[in-house]
Every structure is written in structure tokens, then in C-alpha cells.
N, C-alpha and C positions, 0 to 999 in steps of 0.2 A: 764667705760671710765676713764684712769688713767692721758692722757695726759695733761698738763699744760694749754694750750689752752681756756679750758673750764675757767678755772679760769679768765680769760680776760674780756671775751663775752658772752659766754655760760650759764651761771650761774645766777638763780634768786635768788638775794638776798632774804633772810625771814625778815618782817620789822609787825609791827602791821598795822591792815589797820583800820587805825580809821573812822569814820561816818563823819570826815574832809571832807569837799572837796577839789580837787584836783584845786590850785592856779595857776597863772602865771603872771609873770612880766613883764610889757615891756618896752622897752627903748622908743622908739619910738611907736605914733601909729597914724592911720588915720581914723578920724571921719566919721560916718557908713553913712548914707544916709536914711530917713526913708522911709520904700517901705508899702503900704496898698493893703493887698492883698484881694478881695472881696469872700463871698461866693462863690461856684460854683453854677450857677444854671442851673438846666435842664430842658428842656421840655419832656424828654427820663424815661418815667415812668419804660422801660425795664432795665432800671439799678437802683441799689440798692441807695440809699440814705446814708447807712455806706459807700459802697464803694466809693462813691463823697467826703465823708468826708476823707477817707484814701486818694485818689489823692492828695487832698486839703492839706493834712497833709503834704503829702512826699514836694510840694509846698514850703510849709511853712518852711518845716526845709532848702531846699536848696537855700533861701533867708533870714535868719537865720544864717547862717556860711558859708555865701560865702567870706568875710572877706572885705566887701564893702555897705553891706546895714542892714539893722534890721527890721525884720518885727511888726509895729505896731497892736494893739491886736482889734477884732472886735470891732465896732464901729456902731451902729443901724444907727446914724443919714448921717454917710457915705455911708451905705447899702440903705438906702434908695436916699441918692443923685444917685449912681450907678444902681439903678433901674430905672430911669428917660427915658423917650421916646427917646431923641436924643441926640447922640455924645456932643453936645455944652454945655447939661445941666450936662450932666454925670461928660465930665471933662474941666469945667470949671477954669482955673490956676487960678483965685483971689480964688475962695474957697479953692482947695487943697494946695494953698500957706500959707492961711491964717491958717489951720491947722497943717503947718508944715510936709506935705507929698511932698517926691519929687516925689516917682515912684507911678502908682495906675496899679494894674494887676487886669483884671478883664477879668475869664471867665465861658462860657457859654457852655453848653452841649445840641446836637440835631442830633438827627440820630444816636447814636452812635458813635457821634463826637465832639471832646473839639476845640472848637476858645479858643482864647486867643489874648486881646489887653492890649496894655502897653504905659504908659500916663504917660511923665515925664512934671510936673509943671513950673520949671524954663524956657521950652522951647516952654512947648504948644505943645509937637510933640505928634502927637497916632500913633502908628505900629500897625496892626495886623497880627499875625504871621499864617501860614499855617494852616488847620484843622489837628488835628492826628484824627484818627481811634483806639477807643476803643474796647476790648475783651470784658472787663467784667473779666479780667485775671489779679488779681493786681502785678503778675509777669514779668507780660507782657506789661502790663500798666503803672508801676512805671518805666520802661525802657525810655517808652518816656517823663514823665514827666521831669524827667532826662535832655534828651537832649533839650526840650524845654525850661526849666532853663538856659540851658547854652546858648539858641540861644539867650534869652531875655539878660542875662549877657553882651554875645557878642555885641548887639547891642546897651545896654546903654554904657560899656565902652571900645569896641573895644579890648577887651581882652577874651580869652578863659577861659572858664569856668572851674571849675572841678568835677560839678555835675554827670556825665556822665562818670565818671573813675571808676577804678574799683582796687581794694584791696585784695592782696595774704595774707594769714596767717597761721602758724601752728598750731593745733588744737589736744592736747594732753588728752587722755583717760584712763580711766584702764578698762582693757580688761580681766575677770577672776582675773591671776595673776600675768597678764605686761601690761606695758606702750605702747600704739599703739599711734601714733604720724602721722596724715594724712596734706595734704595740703589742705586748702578750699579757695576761692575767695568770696567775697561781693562788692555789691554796697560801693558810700562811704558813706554811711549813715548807714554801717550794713545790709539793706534789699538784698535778693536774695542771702542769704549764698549758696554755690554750692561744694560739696565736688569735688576735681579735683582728688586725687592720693584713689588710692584703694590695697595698697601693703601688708595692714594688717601688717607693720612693723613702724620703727621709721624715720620719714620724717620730715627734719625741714629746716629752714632757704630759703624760697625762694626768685627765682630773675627773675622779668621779663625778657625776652628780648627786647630790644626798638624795635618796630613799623616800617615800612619805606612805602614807597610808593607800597615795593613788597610784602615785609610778614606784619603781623598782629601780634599784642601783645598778641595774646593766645601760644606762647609759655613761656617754663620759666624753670631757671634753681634751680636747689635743691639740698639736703643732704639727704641722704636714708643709713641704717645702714642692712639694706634688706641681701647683700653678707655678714654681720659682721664688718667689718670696715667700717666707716664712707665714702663714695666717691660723687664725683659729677653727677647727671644725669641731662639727658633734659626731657623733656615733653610738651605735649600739654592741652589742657583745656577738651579734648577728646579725651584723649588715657585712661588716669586711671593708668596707670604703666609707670616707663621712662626706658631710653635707658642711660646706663655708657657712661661718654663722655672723660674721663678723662684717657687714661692710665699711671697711674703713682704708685706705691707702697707707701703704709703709708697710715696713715689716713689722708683724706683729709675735708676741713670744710671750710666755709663760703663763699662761689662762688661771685663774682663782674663781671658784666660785662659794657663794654665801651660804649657808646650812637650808636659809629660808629658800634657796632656787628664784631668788630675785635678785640676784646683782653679779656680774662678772667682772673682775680686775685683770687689768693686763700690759704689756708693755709695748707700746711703739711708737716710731721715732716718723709719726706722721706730719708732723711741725713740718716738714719740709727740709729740716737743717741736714747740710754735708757731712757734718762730722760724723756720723753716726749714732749720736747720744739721742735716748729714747727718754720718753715720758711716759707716767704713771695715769693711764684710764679706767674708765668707772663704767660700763654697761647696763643698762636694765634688759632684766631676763625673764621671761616665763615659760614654767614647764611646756608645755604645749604649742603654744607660739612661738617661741627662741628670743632671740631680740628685740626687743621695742625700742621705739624713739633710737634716738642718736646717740654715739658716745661721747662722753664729756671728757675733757681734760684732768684730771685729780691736782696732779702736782707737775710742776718742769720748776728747774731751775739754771739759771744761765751755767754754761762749761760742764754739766755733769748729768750723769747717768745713774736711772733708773731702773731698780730692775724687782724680780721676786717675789710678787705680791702674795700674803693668805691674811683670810680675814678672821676676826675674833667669830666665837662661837653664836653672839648675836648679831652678828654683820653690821654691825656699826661702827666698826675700824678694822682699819688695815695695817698690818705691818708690814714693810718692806725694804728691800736696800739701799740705799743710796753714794756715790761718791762724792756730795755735796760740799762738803766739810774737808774733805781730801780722799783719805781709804775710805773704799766701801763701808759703812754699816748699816745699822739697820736701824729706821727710825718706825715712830706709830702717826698714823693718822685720821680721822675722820670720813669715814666711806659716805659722805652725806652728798646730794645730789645740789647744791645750793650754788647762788650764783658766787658767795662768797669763797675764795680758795683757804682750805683748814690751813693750820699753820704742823707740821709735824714734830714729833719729839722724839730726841734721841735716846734709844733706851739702850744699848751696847756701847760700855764704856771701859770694857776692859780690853779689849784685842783690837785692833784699827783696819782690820782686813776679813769682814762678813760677810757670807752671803747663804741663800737659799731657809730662809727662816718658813717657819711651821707653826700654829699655833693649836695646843691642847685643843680638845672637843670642851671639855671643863672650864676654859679657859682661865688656866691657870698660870700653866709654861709658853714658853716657846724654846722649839729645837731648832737651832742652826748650827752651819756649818764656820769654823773659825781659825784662822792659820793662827797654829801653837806649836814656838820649834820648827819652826820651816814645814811644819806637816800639817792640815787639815784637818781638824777633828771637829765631833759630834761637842759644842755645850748646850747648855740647859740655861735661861733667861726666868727667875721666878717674880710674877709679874706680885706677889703679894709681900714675898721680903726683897723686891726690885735686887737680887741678888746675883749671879749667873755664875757657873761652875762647872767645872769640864767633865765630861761623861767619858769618851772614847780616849783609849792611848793605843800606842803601836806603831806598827809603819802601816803606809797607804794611806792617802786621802779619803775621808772618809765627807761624804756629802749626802746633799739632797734625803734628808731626812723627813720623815712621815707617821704622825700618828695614828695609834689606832685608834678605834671608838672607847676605849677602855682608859684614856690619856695615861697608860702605865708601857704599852710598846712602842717601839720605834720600831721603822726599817728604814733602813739608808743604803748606800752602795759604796764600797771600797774601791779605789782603782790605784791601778802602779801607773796608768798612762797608754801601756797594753792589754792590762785584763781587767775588768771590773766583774764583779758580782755583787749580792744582795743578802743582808745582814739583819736578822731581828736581834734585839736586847729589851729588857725592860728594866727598870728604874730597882725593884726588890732583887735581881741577881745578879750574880758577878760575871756570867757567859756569855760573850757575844755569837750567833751563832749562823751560820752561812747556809742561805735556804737555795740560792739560784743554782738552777741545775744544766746541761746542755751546754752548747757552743755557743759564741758569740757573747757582747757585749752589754751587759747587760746595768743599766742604770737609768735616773727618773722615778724612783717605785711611790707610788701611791696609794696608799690602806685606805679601803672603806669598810662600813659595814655587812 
């Protein structure tokens, strides 16, 4: 691959990956909430006791990094309060006040079934939430603890959760004596990795498609090198192979699509020119049909390269990178279909070397990636105090950042040049935290809902 492009975005920088951990800065942040989560206990001898402990685990981590509470560490003398005969001794609000706990989750396993009650102290309120039905399947079973996370979330702070979302990534191999490059999906904890594309070729860069009330977030769109040149395809989370969506000549790379499912952006150097520098196109899309009409040009500019496109949360602009000015950065522009060409603005003015930007669901921020120090880090762009401020420290280039639906997590991928894997943070704590699991090369990650 000779084209310029790659230089933008595409490209893992090689950096030493020191025994550092990976830091982050915040400007602002909002003090957690302590949550005490109790043993599981069961009366259910039919299930295993590790497994209760793995429940309990996945529990613990999605109250943990939900970027709103912190889960305090076993406590006997609380375990024993919570074994108590009745509701009133259990959760008593002068004792868990006096401890310093807001939330108390505590549940209980019978019949092959988890209750779960949730007892916030400041207000004296207990909820208990629905019984789930367990396998004994912890693939099956981490699913719902998932969403019962999020229900509990929901109901302390009337916000949706992001326990129960799910994470694309590309996932690079050597295969004999090439590179095979598949697409896998994960929980966002890392757990239930699930190979999706099976083309035995090089697949990278995916993009969900948004959700609606008709289709489902199992499809998504990609980059596959399968025909030779780089093009766009769609797929489902059960097909294993996609379908070309794209007719357009050149290589095409970095697919965006709009929240509405009517517009796709994307990068290629179908102008014709030898250099290999690409331009920024504009797609019309619909769920059901794919592409309509023809793709338009958005922006080219004489000598320079295009790359990175994601769109504001009402898809009427786009941001993207450019090396127009000299170094890469990342300017905004008008995703409008008109014969006039927008004019762009540059909105990264403090680092001279961008690439791979993201923009909030809120649209609020955007997250890219930005050489600081000779190293690659995650900043944050605030589009309302036009401010930008660095998020990630440490060694490893840290890239290709992704919001969740929640605009408080990111996931992004670390690489020394030889290893990459996949990192959640969110904006209220200070833990960066490494969810990708398995061999191989793992980066591109993309959050949906």
C-alpha cells in the first residue's frame, strides 16, 4: 500500500512500551459514589461456586468503570450486616451512612435464579429488580449480568448505562507468510470476543451502523483488501463475509456513517492522481437499499491528503484530517450534498500532527489522537469552550479512539509497533483499563450501542 493516506491514520507508530502505566489527565472530574457490592449467595448447590465468583466478578468490574460509582473491597463485618434476617437490619441508612457507602447491591441465587436488591443510604430507598434465569453458561450469563448493571445504573441515575454495549475491532494475525486481518466484536469489558468476518483476507477499520426502532446494531460497515484494493463493504454479525457497497474506482478507506443511516464518508484517491493522496467523499445511504445515486466529492485540495472522517451527532458536518496546511490536522466541514464546495475550519491548533478524530454522541467533544513528546496520545477537543486537553500519558501510542453512547467512555488501542491491544477510560476516573484478550493484533475498535 503506497498511498499517502496511510500516513495520516493508518499507521502504528513503533514507540518502547515501557512497564509505565498508561496515565490520564483530567480537567474536570465528578466524585464516584461508593457502591458495596455483597457476596453472591446461593442456596443452588447445582451451580458451581467459581462460577458465582465469575458473575460477581463481571458485577464488580461494571460498577467499577461505570464512571459514576467505585466499588468498595469486601468487608466481613458488612457481609455479616447483610446476612441479617430482615430488610430493616440489612439496610439500615445510619449504619451504611456511617460507613461511608451510598449504594449496597446485594444478591442472592435460588432455583437457578439471581434477585438482586439495590439500597441507596442517603434515601432509605431498596429496589428489587426482576429475577434473571441462569445457564450455568458464563457466556450466556455474563450477557445478563450486563444488562442488569445497566438496569441498576438506570435506576440510580436515570441515565443509560453502557454495560450492555458491545465493541468492533480488528484483529491482525500472521497466517504462514501473510498478514490476515478479521473483524471480532466484544462485550465492553473484553468478555464474549466473537469472530464476525471469515474472508481469510485483510479487514480493518469497522463501523457500526446506528440502531433504530426497525433494524438492530448488528450490522456494520468495513474495509476488506479481499478484491485487491482497499473498498467498502457491509455486513452482519452473521453473515461472515460482506457485500461491496460502494461503486466507486480507487482505493477507498475509512468508512463514517451518520446517526440518521443516511450518509456515508469516506476516503479515496479516485481523482485519478499518482501520488496517492486521497479525497474526502460524501455517500447517500439507506438502510434497506445501501447506496443511492452517486458519490460526490466533499473536499480535495491541491498536494495534500485526506483522511478520518466522523460526523457530528446530527450529520450535518464532518470532521476530519487533513495535511493541507502542512501537518496533519483536523479540520470541520459541512456534510451537505450541494453543488457549492463547504469551505473547512480548522479546529486543532495546538499539536501539528492529528489524526483519527471521533466525535461525542452529545456532540460535545471530539477524541483524537495526537503526537505529544514523540508519543501519540488520546486529547479531547471541547467544541463549546473550543478548548483541547490531553487525556492519555505514558508509553505506547495510543490511537483510534471511540465513543460510547454514554459520550463519558472511550476505547482506543495501544501499540508499541508489535503489540497492540484495547483500552476503556472514561472522562470521571483516573484508570485506564486493558479489556482485549487473546493473540493477535488487536486495534480499530469501535463502540455502539
Amino acid at each position: 500500500m503506497k498511498f499517502k493516506a496511510l500516513c495520516l491514520c493508518l499507521f502504528l507508530v513503533g514507540a518502547v512500551f515501557a512497564d509505565e502505566e498508561i496515565r490520564i489527565y483530567l480537567s474536570t472530574t465528578s466524585p464516584l459514589e461508593p457502591v458495596y457490592i455483597g457476596k453472591l449467595q446461593s442456596a443452588d448447590s447445582s451451580l458451581d461456586p467459581d462460577y458465582l465468583e465469575k458473575l460477581e466478578s463481571i458485577l464488580n468490574f461494571d460498577f467499577s468503570h461505570n464512571g459514576s460509582t467505585k466499588v468498595l473491597p469486601t468487608n466481613e463485618v458488612r457481609e455479616k450486616t447483610l446476612s441479617q434476617a430482615t430488610p430493616a437490619l440489612r439496610y439500615n441508612s445510619t449504619t451504611w451512612k456511617g460507613w461511608g457507602v451510598v449504594h449496597v447491591l446485594k444478591g442472592e441465587v435460588r432455583n437457578k435464579s439471581l434477585t438482586l436488591s439495590a439500597f441507596t443510604s442517603q434515601t432509605g430507598s431498596l429496589k428489587q429488580f426482576p429475577e434473571i434465569p441462569l445457564s450455568g453458561n458464563l457466556a450466556k450469563d455474563r450477557v445478563q449480568i450486563h444488562r442488569l448493571a445497566d438496569a441498576i445504573y438506570k435506576t440510580i441515575y436515570g441515565q443509560s448505562g453502557v454495560a450492555s454495549t458491545r465493541i468492533l475491532y480488528a484483529a491482525k494475525q500472521k497466517n504462514q507468510d501473510k498478514w490476515i486481518s478479521e473483524i471480532w466484536s466484544c462485550d465492553w469489558d473484553g468478555g464474549n470476543p466473537k469472530q464476525l468476518t471469515r474472508e481469510g483476507s485483510y479487514c480493518i477499520t469497522p463501523v457500526f451502523i446506528p440502531s433504530s426502532a426497525k433494524y438492530t446494531n448488528d450490522r456494520f460497515l468495513y474495509v476488506s483488501y479481499k478484491a485487491g484494493q482497499p473498498k467498502v463493504f457491509i455486513s452482519s454479525f452473521n453473515e461472515g463475509t460482506g457485500k461491496r457497497l460502494i461503486d466507486l474506482r480507487g482505493n477507498q478507506l475509512l468508512p463514517a456513517i451518520s446517526r440518521q443511516r443516511d450518509k456515508i464518508a469516506f476516503i479515496c484517491d479516485a481523482s485519478g492522481k499518482v501520488d496517492g493522496r486521497t479525497d474526502l467523499f460524501l455517500q447517500e445511504f439507506h438502510p434497506e437499499k445501501g447506496e443511492t445515486g452517486k458519490p460526490v466529492q466533499l473536499f480535495s485540495y491541491p498536494r495534500s491528503t485526506q483522511a478520518s472522517p466522523t460526523f457530528s451527532p446530527d450529520g450535518s458536518k464532518l470532521a476530519f484530517v487533513s495535511d493541507k496546511d502542512g501537518a496533519p490536522r483536523i479540520y470541520v466541514i459541512s456534510a451537505t450534498f450541494t453543488s457549492k464546495r463547504p469551505t473547512p475550519v480548522l479546529i486543532t491548533k495546538q499539536n501539528h500532527e492529528n489524526s483519527c478524530p471521533s466525535w461525542s454522541p452529545d456532540g460535545k467533544k471530539l477524541a483524537y489522537s495526537a503526537k505529544t513528546k514523540g508519543t501519540r496520545q488520546i486529547w479531547i477537543y471541547d467544541f463549546e469552550s473550543k478548548e483541547e486537553w490531553q487525556l492519555t500519558d505514558g508509553a505506547g501510542n495510543k490511537e483510534n479512539p471511540s465513543w460510547a453512547p454514554d459520550s463519558k467512555h472511550l476505547v482506543f488501542n495501544s501499540t508499541d509497533g508489535h503489540i497492540s491491544e484495547l483500552y476503556i477510560v472514561n472522562l470521571n476516573q483516573p484508570d485506564v483499563v486493558k479489556i482485549s484478550q487473546g493473540s493477535g493484533i488487536k486495534h480499530y475498535p469501535a463502540w455502539a450501542g
